[in-house]
C-alpha positions as CSV (number, residue, x, y, z in Angstrom):
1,X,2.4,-22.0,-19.4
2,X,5.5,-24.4,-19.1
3,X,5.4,-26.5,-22.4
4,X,8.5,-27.7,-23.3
5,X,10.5,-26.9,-19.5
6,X,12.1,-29.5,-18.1
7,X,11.7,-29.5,-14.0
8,X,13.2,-31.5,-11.3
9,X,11.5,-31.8,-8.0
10,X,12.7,-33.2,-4.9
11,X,11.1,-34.9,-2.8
12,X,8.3,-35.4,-5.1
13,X,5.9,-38.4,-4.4
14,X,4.0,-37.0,-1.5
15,X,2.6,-33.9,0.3
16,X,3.4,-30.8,-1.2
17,X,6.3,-32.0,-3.5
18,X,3.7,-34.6,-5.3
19,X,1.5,-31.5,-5.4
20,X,4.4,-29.3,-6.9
21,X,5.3,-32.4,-9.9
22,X,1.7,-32.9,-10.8
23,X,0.9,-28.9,-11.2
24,X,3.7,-28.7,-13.1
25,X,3.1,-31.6,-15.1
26,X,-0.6,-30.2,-15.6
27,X,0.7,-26.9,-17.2
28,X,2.9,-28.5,-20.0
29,X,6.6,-29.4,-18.1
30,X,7.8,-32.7,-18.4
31,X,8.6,-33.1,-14.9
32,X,11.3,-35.9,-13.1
33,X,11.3,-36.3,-9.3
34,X,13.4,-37.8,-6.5
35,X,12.4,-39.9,-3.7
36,X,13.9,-42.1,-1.0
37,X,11.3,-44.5,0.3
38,X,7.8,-43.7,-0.9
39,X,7.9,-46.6,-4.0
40,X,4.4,-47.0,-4.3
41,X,3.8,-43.1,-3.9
42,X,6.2,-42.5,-6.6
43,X,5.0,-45.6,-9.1
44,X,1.3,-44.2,-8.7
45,X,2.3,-41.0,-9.0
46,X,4.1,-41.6,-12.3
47,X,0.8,-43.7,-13.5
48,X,-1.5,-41.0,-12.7
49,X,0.2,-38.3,-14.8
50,X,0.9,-40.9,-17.5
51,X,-3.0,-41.5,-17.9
52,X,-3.3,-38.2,-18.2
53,X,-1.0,-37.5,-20.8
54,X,2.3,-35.9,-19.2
55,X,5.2,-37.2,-19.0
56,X,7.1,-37.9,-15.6
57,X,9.9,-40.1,-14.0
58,X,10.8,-40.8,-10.5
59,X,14.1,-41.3,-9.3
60,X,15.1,-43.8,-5.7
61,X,17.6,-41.5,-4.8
62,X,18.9,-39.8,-1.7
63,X,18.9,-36.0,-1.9
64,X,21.6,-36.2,0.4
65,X,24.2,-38.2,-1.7
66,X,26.2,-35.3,-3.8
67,X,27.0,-37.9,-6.2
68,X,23.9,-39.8,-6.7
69,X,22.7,-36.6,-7.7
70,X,24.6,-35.6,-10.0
71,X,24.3,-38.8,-11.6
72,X,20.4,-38.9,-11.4
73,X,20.6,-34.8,-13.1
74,X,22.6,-36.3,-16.0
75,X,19.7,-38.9,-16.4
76,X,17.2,-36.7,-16.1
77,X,18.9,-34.3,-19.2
78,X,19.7,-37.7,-21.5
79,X,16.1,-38.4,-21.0
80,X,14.3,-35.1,-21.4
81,X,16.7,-32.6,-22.0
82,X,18.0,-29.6,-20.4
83,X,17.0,-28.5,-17.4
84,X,15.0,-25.5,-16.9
85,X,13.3,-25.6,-13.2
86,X,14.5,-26.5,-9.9
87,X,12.1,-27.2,-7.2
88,X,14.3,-27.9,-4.0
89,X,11.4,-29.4,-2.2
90,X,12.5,-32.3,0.1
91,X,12.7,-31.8,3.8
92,X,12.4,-33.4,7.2
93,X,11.7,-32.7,10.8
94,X,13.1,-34.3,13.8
95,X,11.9,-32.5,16.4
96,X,13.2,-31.7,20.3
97,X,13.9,-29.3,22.4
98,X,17.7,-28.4,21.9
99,X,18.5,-30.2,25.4
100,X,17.7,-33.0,24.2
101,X,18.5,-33.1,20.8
102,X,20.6,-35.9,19.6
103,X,23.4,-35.0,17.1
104,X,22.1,-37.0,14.6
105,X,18.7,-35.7,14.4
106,X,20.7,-32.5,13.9
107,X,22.4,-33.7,11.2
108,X,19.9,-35.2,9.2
109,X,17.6,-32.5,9.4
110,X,20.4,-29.9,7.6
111,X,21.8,-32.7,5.4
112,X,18.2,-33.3,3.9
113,X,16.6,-29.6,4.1
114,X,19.9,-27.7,3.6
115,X,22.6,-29.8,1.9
116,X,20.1,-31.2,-0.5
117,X,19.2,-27.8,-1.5
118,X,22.6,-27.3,-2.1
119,X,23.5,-31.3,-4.1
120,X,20.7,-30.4,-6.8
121,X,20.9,-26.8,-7.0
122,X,24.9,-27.5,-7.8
123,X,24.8,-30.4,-10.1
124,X,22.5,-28.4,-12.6
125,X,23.4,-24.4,-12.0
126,X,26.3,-24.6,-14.2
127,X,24.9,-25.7,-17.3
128,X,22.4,-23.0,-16.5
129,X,24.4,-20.3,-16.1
130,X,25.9,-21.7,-19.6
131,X,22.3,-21.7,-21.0
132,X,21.6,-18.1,-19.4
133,X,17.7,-19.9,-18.2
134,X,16.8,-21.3,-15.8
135,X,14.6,-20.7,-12.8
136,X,14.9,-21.8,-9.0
137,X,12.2,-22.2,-6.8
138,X,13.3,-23.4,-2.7
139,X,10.5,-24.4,-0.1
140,X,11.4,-22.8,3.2
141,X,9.0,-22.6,6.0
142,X,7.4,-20.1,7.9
143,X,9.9,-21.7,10.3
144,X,12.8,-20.5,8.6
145,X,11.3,-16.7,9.1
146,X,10.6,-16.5,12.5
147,X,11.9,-19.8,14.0
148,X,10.0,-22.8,15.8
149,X,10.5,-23.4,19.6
150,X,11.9,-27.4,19.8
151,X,12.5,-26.9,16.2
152,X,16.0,-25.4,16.1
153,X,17.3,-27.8,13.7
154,X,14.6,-27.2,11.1
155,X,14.4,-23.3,11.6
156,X,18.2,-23.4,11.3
157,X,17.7,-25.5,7.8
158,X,15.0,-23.5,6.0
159,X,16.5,-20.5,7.6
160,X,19.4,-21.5,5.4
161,X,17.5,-22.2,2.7
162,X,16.7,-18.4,2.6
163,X,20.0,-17.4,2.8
164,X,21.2,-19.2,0.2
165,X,18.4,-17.8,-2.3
166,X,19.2,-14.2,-1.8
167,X,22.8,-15.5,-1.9
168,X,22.4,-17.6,-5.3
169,X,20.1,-14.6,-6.7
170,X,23.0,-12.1,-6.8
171,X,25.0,-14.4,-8.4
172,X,23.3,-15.7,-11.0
173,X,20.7,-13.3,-11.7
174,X,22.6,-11.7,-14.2
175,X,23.1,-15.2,-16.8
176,X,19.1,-15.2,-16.9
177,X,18.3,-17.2,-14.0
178,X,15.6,-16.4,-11.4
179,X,16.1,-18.2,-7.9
180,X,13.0,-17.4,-5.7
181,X,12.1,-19.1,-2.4
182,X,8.7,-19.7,-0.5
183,X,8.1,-19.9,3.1
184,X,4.4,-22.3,3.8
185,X,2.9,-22.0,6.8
186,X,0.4,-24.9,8.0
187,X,-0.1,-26.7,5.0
188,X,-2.4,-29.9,5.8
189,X,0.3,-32.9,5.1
190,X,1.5,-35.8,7.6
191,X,4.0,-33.8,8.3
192,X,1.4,-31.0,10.5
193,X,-0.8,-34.0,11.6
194,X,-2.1,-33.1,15.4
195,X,-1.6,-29.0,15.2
196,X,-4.8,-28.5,14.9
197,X,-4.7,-26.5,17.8
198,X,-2.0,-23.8,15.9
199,X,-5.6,-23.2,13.4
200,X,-7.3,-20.9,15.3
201,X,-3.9,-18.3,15.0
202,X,-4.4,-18.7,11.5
203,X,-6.5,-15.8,10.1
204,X,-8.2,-17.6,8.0
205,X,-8.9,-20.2,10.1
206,X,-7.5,-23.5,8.3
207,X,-4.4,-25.2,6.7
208,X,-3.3,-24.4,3.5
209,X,-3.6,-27.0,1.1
210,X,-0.8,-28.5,-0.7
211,X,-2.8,-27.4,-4.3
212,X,-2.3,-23.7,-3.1
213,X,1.1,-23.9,-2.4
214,X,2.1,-26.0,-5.7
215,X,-0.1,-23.1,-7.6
216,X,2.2,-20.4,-6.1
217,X,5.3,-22.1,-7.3
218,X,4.0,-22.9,-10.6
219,X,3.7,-19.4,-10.9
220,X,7.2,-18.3,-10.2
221,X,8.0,-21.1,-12.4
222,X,6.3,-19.5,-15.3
223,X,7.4,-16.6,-17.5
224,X,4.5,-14.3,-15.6
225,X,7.2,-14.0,-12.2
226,X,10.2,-12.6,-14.1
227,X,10.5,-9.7,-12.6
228,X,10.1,-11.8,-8.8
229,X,13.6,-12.1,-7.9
230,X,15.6,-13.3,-4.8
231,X,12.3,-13.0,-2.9
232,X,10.4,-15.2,0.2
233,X,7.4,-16.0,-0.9
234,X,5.1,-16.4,2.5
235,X,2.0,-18.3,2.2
236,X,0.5,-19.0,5.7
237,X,-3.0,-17.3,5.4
238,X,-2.3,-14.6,7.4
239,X,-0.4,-16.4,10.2
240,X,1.9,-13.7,10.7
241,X,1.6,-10.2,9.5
């Protein structure tokens, strides 16, 4: 379904974004991957998919730093080649009621979830648009719909995130690149660790797993979704409807 694409995923070496780099892998990409401080996540990662057969590299690098990025992008292309996906992946939470918040739990939550959207979506769009390929996939969160009480810093982040999709869609759509977003619900990572108690709102009674969602973004990965455009993607097993 993908042989040949190059992808990039960020924040790949655990939770969903591992899911995301290892479907990807699975269905023929040769897939590279950021992370900050998950070494031994990213190092077994990389050894799993290379017993397997499919080629990966991770990459200790800060979504956050614009020019780390670029630098890590121009790696990734001498390496494997052009790049043809974008999986804008990494996010954190820092959560508090607004009262309380402290400016820089504010500030790390956008510059992660937000600005890194923006640092690796930038460093490889224009040789895209050049290329007329490319497609764009960027998690939101059911968050970013309809907003999280004590969670105004990440609602305001993948809120953003959807913006910036139907934004990036008009402008790009026409060189041949698809930009779509997705919005999980509860998805069973650390990161929704003790909300069990949110299940039984869920209509299907559980957390998604991160398999599901990393099937779903394969699929607007893949030449089967080219007529999904600019869309939000929820998939929260009837959480809201």
């Amino acid at each position: 379904m993908l042989n040949s694409k190059v992808a990039v995923v960020s924040g790949g070496s655990r939770g969903i974004g591992r899911a995301i780099v290892k479907e990807l892998a699975k269905n023929g990409a040769c897939v590279a991957f950021n992370y900050t401080n998950a070494v031994e996540h990213a190092e077994s990662l990389c050894r799993e998919l290379d017993m397997m057969g499919h080629k990966s590299k991770g990459y200790q690098v800060d979504i956050t730093d614009f020019q780390r990025i670029k630098e890590m992008v121009a790696e990734v292309e001498e390496t494997f080649g052009p790049i043809d996906i974008i999986v804008n992946n990494a996010g954190i939470t820092a959560d508090s009621a607004l009262a309380t918040m402290p400016l820089e739990n504010w500030q790390k939550v956008i510059n992660t979830n937000l600005n890194g959207t923006f640092n690796l979506t930038k460093s490889v769009i224009t040789s895209m648009m050049k290329r007329k390929s490319g497609t764009i996939v960027n998690v939101s969160s059911i968050a970013g719909v309809v907003g999280n009480a004590r969670q105004t810093n990440y609602s305001a982040s993948k809120a953003g995130v959807i913006g910036f999709t139907k934004a990036l869609a008009k402008e790009v759509g026409g060189y041949g690149i698809k930009v779509n977003a997705i919005a999980p619900g509860f998805i069973e990572t650390d990161m929704t660790k003790g909300l069990e108690d949110k299940v039984s709102h869920i209509l299907v009674k559980r957390k998604g797993t991160v398999e599901e969602v990393a099937k779903l973004v394969a699929y607007l990965c893949s030449d089967d979704s080219n007529y999904i455009v600019g869309e939000v993607i929820g998939i929260n097993g009837g959480l809201f409807i």
